[in-house]
C-alpha positions as CSV (number, residue, x, y, z in Angstrom):
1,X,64.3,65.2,-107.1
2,X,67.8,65.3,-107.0
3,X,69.1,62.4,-105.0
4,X,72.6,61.9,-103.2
5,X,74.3,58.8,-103.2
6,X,77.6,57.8,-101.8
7,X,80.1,58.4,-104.8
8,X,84.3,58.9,-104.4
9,X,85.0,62.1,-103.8
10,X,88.2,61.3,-105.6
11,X,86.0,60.1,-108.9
12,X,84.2,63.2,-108.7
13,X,87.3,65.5,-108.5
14,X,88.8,63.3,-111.3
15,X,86.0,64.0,-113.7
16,X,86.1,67.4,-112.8
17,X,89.6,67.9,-113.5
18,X,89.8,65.9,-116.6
19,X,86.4,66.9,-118.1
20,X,86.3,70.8,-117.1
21,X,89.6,71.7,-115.7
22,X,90.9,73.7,-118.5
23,X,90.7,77.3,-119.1
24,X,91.6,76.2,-122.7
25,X,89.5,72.8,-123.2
26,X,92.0,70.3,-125.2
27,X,89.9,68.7,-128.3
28,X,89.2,64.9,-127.4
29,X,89.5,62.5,-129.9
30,X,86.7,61.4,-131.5
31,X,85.4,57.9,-131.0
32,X,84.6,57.0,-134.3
33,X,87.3,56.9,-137.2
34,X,85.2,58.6,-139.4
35,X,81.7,61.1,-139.2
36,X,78.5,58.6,-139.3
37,X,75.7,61.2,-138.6
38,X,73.7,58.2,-136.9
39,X,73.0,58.1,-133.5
40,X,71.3,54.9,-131.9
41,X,69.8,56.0,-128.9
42,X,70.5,53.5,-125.9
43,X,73.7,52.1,-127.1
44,X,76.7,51.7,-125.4
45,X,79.5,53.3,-127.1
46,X,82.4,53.8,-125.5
47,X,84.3,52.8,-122.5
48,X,87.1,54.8,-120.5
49,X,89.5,54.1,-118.0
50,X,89.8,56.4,-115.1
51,X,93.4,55.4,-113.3
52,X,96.0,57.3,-111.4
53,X,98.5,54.9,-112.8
54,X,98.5,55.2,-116.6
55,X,101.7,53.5,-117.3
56,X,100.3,49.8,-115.4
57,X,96.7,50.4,-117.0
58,X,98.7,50.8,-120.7
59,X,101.4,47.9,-120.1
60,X,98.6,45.4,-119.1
61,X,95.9,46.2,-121.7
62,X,98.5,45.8,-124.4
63,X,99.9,42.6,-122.7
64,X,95.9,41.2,-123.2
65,X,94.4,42.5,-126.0
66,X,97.2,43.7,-128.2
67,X,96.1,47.2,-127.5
68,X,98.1,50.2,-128.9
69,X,98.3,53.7,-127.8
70,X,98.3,56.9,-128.9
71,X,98.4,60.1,-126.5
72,X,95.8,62.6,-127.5
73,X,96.9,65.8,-129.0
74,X,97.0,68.7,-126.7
75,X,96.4,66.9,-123.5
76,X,99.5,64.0,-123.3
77,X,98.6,64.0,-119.6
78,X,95.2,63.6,-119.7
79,X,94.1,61.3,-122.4
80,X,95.3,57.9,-123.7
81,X,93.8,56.9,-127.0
82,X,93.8,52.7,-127.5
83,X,93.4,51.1,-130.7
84,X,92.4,47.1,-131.9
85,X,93.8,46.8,-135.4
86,X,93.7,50.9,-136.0
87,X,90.2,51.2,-134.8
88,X,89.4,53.3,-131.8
89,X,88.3,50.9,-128.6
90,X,88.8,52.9,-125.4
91,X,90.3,55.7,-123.7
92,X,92.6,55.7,-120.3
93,X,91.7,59.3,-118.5
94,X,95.1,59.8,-116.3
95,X,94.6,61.6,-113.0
96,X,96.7,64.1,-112.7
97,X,96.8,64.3,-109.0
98,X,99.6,60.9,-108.6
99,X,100.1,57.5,-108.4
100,X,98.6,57.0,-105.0
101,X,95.5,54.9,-104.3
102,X,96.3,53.2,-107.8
103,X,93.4,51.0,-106.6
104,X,90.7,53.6,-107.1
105,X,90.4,53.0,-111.2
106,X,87.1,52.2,-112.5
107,X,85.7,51.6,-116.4
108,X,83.1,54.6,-117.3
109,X,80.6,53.4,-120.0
110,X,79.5,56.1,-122.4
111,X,75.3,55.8,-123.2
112,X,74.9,57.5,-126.3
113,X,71.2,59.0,-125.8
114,X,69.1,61.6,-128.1
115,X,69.2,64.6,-125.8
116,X,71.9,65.2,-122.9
117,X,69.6,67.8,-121.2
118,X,66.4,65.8,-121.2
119,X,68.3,63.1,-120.2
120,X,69.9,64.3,-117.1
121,X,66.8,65.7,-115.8
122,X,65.1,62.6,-116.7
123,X,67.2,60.7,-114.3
124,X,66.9,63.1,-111.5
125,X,63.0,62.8,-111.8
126,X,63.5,59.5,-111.2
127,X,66.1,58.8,-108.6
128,X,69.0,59.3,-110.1
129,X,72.0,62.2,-109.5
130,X,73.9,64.4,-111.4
131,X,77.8,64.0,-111.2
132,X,79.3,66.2,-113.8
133,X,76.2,68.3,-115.2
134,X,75.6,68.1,-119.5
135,X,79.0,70.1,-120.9
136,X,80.7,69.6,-124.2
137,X,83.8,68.2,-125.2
138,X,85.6,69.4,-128.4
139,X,85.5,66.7,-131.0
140,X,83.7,64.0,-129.0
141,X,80.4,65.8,-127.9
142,X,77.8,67.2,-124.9
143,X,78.4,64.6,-122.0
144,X,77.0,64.1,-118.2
145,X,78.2,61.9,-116.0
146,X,75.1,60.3,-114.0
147,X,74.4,57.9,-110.8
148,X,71.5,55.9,-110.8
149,X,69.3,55.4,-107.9
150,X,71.4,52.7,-106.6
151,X,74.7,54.8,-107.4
152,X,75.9,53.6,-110.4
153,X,78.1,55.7,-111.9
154,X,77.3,56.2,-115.9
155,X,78.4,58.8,-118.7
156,X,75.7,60.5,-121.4
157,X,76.9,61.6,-124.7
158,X,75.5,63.1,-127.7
159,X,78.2,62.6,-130.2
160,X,79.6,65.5,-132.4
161,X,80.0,63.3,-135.9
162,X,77.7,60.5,-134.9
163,X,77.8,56.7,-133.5
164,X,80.5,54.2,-134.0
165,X,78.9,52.2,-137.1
166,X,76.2,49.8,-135.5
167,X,77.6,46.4,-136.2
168,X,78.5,43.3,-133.8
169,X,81.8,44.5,-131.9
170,X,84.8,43.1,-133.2
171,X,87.6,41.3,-130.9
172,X,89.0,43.6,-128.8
173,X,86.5,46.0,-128.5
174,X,83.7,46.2,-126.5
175,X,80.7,43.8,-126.6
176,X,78.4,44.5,-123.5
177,X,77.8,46.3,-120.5
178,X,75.7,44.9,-117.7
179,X,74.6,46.2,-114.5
180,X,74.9,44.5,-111.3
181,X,72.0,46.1,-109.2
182,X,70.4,45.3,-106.0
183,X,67.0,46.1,-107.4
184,X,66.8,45.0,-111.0
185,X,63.4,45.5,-111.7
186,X,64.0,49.1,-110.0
187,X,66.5,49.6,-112.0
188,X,65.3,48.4,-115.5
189,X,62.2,50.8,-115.0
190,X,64.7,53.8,-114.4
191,X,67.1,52.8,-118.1
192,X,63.8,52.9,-119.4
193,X,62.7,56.3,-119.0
194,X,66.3,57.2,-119.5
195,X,67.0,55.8,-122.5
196,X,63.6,54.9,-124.2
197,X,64.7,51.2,-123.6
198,X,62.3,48.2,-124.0
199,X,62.6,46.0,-121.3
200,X,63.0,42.5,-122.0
201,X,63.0,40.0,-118.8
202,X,65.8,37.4,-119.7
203,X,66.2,35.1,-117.4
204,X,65.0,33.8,-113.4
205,X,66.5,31.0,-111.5
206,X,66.8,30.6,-108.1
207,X,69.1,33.5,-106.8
208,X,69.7,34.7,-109.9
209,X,67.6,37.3,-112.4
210,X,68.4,38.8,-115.7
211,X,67.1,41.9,-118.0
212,X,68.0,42.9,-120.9
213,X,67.8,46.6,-122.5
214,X,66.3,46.5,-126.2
215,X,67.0,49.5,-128.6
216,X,66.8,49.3,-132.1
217,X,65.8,46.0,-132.0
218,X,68.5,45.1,-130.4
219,X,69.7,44.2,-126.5
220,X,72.4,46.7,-125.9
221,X,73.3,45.9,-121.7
222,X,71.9,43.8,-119.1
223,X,71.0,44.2,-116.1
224,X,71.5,41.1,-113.1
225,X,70.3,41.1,-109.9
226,X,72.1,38.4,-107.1
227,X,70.5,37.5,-104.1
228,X,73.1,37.7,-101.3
229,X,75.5,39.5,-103.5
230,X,76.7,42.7,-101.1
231,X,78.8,44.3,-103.8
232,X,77.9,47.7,-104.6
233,X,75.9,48.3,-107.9
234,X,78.2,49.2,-110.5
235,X,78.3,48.5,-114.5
236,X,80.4,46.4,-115.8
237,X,82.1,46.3,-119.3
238,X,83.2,43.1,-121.5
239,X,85.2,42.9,-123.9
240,X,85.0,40.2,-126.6
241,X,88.3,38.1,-127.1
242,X,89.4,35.1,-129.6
243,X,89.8,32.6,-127.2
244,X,88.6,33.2,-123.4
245,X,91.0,30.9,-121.6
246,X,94.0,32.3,-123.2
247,X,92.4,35.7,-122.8
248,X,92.9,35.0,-119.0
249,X,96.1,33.4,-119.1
250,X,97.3,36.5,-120.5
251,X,95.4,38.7,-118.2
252,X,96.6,36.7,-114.9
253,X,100.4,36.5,-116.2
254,X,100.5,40.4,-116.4
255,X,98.6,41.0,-112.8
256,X,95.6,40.8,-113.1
257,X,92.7,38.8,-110.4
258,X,90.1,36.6,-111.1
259,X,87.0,37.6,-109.7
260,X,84.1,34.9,-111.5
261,X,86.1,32.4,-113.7
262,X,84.6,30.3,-116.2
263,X,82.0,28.1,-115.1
264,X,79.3,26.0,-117.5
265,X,76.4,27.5,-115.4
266,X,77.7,30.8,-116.3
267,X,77.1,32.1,-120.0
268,X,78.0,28.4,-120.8
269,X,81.4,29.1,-119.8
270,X,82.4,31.8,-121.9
271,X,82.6,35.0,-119.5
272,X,85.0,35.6,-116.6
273,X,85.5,38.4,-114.7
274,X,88.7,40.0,-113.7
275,X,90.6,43.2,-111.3
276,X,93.0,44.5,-113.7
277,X,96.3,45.6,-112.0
278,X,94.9,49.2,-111.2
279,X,91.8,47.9,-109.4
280,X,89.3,48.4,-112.3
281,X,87.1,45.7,-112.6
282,X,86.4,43.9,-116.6
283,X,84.4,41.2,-117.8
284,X,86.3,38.9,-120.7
285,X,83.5,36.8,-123.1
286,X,84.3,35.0,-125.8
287,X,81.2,35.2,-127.9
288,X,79.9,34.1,-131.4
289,X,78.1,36.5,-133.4
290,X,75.0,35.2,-133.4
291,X,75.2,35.6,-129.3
292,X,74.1,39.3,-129.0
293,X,71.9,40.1,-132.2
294,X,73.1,42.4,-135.4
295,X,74.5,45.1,-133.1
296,X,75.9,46.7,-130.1
């Protein structure tokens, strides 16, 4: 069953434009440096921008992480490229429709999964919707943007040359993604048909409950549920810095808000939360390596 959920019709049309607009399709850069032939079903493995306002998103992102970037060849309006060091971390997709409702910008996480197909129609069998149906970009790989049941939005992708090499993220580049949901346990059961996850139950107290999604041995996102929280579900992307209270000093001095600073009954301290200048919510963690396990 193909559910509807309530999605921005402006997100949709972005995708749409950006991902099949073209009567020639521009080739996408890959998002590995080099072919791997490994695919680790259940990883996150890449993280895009979506922004009207490409120019704020780039300033910012270099003012905080030391970002660089690179416009991708054939499509210098579509697709920023950002490097850590000369590794690939991210992409910013630039709407080409204008600077207005700069607010609107939101992180996609890419779910690297065994079969795009199976995948999307595994979702729909369980709740979920199609955004952007299983199509292939040139030198990245078959994508589908899904919702879940609660209508987060989420990308699929089979890559062309393989996974990023599984190792724990380096600074800069991205360390987790975790799910704010309304129903974790809900949710948790749907990532697990999806994906082939194991389902590990983290963490209960009070108001506050955690999963965690195993693959390969590994936890690869979270999933926390909130009692009383009235956001809407959405995932949420962090990205490992040096030193987290200088992380945010940076971050604040160049525009961004701080949503959930640093608090000791938090992570121990070491995640905040922040609106970047374009509206796009990120999480900041400064984590040791022994924090997440051996990978992704």
């Amino acid at each position: 069953m193909n559910v509807t959920h309530k999605c921005p019709i402006g997100l949709i049309l972005l995708l749409a434009v950006v991902l099949g607009g073209c009567a020639t399709p521009p080739r996408w850069p890959a998002i590995s440096e080099s072919p791997t032939a490994q695919h680790t079903a259940g990883r996150w493995v890449w993280i895009d921008l979506l922004t009207r306002d490409v120019d704020t998103a780039q300033r910012f992102y270099s003012s905080v992480f030391g970002w660089t970037f690179e416009p991708h060849q054939g499509a210098r309006d579509r697709y920023l490229l950002a490097r850590d060091d000369g590794r690939p971390v991210a992409g910013i997709v630039a709407d080409p429709r204008g600077n207005e409702s700069a607010r609107k910008a939101r992180w996609l996480g890419l779910l690297s999964v065994a079969d795009v197909a199976a995948a999307t129609q595994d979702a729909t069998e369980h709740g979920g919707a199609i955004r952007l149906g299983p199509r292939d970009l040139k030198g990245r790989g078959e994508v589908a943007v899904l919702a879940d049941p609660e209508g987060a939005v989420f990308a699929i992708i089979r890559t062309d040359g393989g996974d990023p090499p599984d190792r724990f993220p380096e600074i800069g580049s991205l360390l987790w993604m975790e799910l704010w949901a309304a129903d974790g346990k809900r949710m948790a059961t749907f990532y697990e048909s999806l994906a082939g996850y194991r389902i590990q139950h983290a963490e209960a107290s009070g108001d506050f409950d955690e999963w965690h999604l195993v693959a390969a041995d590994y936890p690869r996102a979270g999933i926390v549920q909130v009692k009383g929280n009235d956001r809407a579900s959405a995932w949420l992307p962090y990205i490992r810095v040096a030193d987290l209270s200088a992380a945010l000093a940076r971050a604040e001095a160049a525009g961004a808000q701080v949503l959930v600073a640093p608090a000791k009954d938090i992570r121990a301290g070491r995640i905040a939360v922040i609106i970047d200048p374009v509206g796009a919510a990120l999480g900041l963690a400064e984590w040791p390596e022994s924090g997440v396990g051996g990978g992704q």
